[in-house]
BAPATI-148678 format. One line per field, with one value per residue (C-alpha): residue number from 0; y, z, x. Coordinates in nm, 3 decimals. Example, Ala and Ser with C-alpha at 12.3 -4.5 7.8 and 13.67 -1.06 7.14 Angstrom:
k <- c(0  1)
y <- c(-0.450  -0.106)
z <- c(0.780  0.714)
x <- c(1.230  1.367)
This chain:
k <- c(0  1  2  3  4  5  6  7  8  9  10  11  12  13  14  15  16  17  18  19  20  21  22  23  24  25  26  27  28  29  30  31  32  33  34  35  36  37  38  39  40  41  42  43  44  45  46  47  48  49  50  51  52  53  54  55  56  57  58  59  60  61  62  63  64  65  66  67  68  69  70  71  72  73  74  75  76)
y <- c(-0.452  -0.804  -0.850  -0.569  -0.802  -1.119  -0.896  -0.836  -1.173  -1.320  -1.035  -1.082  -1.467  -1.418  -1.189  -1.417  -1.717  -1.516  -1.406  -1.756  -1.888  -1.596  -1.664  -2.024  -1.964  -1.658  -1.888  -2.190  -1.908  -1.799  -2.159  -2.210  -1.878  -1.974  -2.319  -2.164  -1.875  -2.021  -1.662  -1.645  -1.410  -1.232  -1.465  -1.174  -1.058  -1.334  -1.116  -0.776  -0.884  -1.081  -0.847  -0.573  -0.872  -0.972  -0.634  -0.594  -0.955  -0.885  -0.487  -0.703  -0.987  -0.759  -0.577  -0.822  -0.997  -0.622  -0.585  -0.939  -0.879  -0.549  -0.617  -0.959  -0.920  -0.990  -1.306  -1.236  -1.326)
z <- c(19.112  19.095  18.720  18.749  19.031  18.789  18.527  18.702  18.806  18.440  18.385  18.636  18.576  18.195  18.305  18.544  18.254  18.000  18.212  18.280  17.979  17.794  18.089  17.927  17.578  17.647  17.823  17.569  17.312  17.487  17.565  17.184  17.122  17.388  17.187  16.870  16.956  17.236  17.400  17.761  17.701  18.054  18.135  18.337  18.041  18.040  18.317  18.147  17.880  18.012  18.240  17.943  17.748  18.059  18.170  17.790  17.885  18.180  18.010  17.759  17.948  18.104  17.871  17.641  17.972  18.075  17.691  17.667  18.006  17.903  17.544  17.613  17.488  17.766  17.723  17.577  17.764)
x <- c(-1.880  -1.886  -1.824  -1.503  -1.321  -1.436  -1.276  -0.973  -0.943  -0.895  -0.666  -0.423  -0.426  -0.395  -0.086  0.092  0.073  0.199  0.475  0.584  0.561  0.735  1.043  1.042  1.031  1.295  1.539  1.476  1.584  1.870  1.978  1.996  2.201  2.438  2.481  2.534  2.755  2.909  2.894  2.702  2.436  2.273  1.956  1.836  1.707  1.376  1.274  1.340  1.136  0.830  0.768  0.568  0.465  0.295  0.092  0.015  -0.128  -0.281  -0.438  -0.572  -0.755  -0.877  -1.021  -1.164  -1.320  -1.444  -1.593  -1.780  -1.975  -2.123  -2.157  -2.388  -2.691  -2.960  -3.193  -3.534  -3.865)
């Protein structure tokens, strides 16, 4: 039980850093395509989009953490 909540633990951190930085890069992007267009564009839409990128984030940390615990080989004697 303790390796799950270990497990989960690196999965839910992975998810809230990719989250944030995916907000930043999204509204560095959109800063940029308000320069060059010089139309507003709804920044509302960082949010929209980190939020999957982050629980595919999240799943995934999870997972690989979940798959190197089990598949470690144990030390010999």
């Amino acid at each position: 039980m303790g390796k799950f909540a270990i497990c989960a633990g690196i999965g839910l951190v992975s998810g809230v850093i990719c989250f944030f930085l995916s907000v930043a890069f999204l509204c560095f992007f959109l800063l940029l395509y308000w320069g060059f267009s010089h139309t507003h564009p709804d920044m509302s839409l960082t949010y929209k989009v980190a939020a999957p990128v982050a629980l595919f984030a999240a799943f995934a940390g999870f997972m690989i953490s979940l798959f190197r615990v089990f598949r470690r080989v144990p030390a010999e004697k």
